[in-house]
Every structure is written in C-alpha cells, then in structure tokens.
VOGU-3710 file (C-alpha; in Angstrom, 3 decimals, decimal comma):
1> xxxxxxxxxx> -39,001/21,982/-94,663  -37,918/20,136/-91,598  -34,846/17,152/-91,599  -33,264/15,405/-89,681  -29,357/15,349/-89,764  -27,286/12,939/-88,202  -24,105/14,720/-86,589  -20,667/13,834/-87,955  -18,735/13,726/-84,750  -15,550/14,331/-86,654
11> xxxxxxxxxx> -16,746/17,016/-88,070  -15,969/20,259/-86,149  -18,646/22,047/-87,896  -21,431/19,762/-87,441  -20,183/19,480/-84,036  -20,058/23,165/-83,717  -23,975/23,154/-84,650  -25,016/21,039/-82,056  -23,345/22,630/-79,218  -24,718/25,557/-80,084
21> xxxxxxxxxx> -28,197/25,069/-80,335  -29,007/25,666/-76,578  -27,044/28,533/-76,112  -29,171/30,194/-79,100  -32,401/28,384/-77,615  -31,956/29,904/-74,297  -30,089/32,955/-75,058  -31,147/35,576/-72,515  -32,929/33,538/-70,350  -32,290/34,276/-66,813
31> xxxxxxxxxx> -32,265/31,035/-65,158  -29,985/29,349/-67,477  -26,150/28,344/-66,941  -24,188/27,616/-69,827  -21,619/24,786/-69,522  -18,639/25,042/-70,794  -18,058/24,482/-74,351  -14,863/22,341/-73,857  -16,734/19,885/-71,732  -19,908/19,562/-74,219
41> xxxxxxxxxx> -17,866/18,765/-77,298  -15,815/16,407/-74,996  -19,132/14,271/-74,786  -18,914/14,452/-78,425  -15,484/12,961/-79,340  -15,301/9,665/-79,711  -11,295/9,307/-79,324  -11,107/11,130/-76,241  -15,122/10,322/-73,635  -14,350/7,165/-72,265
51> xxxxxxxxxx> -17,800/6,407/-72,713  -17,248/5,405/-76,095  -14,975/2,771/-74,645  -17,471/0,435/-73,809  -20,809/1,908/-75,270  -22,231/4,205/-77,916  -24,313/7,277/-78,927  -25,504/9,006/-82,057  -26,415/12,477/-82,237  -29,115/13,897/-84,524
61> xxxxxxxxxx> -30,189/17,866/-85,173  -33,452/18,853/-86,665  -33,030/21,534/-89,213  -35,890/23,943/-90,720  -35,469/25,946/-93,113  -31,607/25,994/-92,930  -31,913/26,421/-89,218  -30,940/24,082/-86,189  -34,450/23,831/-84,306  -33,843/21,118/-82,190
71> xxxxxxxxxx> -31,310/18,411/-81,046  -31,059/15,064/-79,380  -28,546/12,238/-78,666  -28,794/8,217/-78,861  -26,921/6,003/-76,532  -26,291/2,327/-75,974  -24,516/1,872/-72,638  -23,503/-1,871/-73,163  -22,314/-2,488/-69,932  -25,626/-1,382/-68,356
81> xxxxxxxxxx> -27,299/-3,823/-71,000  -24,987/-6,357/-69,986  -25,668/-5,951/-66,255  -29,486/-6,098/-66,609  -29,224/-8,656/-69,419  -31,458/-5,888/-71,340  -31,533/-4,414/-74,823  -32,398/-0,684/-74,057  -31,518/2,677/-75,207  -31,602/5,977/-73,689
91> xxxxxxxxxx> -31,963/9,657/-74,799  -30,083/12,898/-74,249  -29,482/15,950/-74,690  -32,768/16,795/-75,737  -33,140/20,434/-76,775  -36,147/22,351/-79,208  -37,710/25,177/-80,280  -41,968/25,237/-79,622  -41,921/23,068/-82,533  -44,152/19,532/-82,077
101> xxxxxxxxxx> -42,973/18,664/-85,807  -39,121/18,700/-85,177  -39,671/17,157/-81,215  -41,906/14,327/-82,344  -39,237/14,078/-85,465  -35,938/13,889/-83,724  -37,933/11,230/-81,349  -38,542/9,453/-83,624  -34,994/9,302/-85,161  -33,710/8,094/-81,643
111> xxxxxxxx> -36,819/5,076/-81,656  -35,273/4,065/-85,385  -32,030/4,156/-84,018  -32,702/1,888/-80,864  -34,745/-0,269/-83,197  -31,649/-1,106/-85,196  -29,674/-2,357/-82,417  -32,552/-4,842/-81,851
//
C-alpha cells in the first residue's frame, strides 16, 4: 500500500529518511555524485536555511510497503511572489523509484499543497 508522509523537519529521523532516499535510489550508479549530507539536511532546517526567512517549503515521502519509494519538496518563495505580484509554487527535490503510482502521488501532494496557499 502506497502513502504519502509529510516530513517532520524536526524530526531527525524523518529527516534522516528523506535524505536518504537518493543515495539508496542511485546507489551504484556510475554517473552519480552524492552531495554532502550536511548541506542536504541544511535545506531541511528551518532554524538555520535562510530561506525559511522569507518563504516556505514542505517536504513529502511516498512510502510502499514500509519503504521510502519516492520524495519531493513544496516551496513558496514569497519574495518571488511578491516581485511578480504572482501566487505560484514550485517543486523540488524530486526523486522515485519506476513507480507511476507514488510519482503521480507525491505530485499530487505538492498540487494540494499549492492549492492551499490559494
């Protein structure tokens, strides 16, 4: 069964999860570079990315069968709204398995969030 988890950021576990799902994704893969670990769970803490000074993001995994399968971030940059006199939202951090189900899912979780924020 596939859901669709909405990451804690203050959790270091939950965190820990989403890092780590392209490093098991593309585990042995000869073309990919890792980043460093310290500067992905940065982007993930609220108190510290000045990002989250001015704008905001959500983070969502989709989990099968106890299994992270696929991950993807929400973000609001208000000052780019402001600017443009726009509403939008952007994605990131987009990561899955050959899985349609959990792509079109966590998609979808980023269009509900957006919608929210009008």
């Amino acid at each position: 069964m596939l859901t669709i988890e909405k990451v804690d950021t203050s959790n270091k576990n939950q965190v820990n999860r989403f890092v780590k799902i392209p490093f098991r994704l593309y585990d042995g893969h000869p073309q990919w570079v890792p980043p460093l670990m310290i500067d992905v769970r940065m982007q993930l803490n609220r108190k510290k990315h000045p990002y989250y000074e001015h704008s905001d993001a959500d983070f969502f995994m989709a989990v099968k069968d106890g299994r992270e399968v696929g991950r993807i971030a929400a973000l609001e940059n208000k000052r780019f709204n402001d600017y443009h006199k726009t509403r939008q939202a952007q994605f990131y951090l987009f990561e899955c398995e050959d899985d349609q189900e959990a792509a079109n899912s966590l998609f979808e979780a980023v269009f509900d969030w957006a919608k929210k924020r009008g």
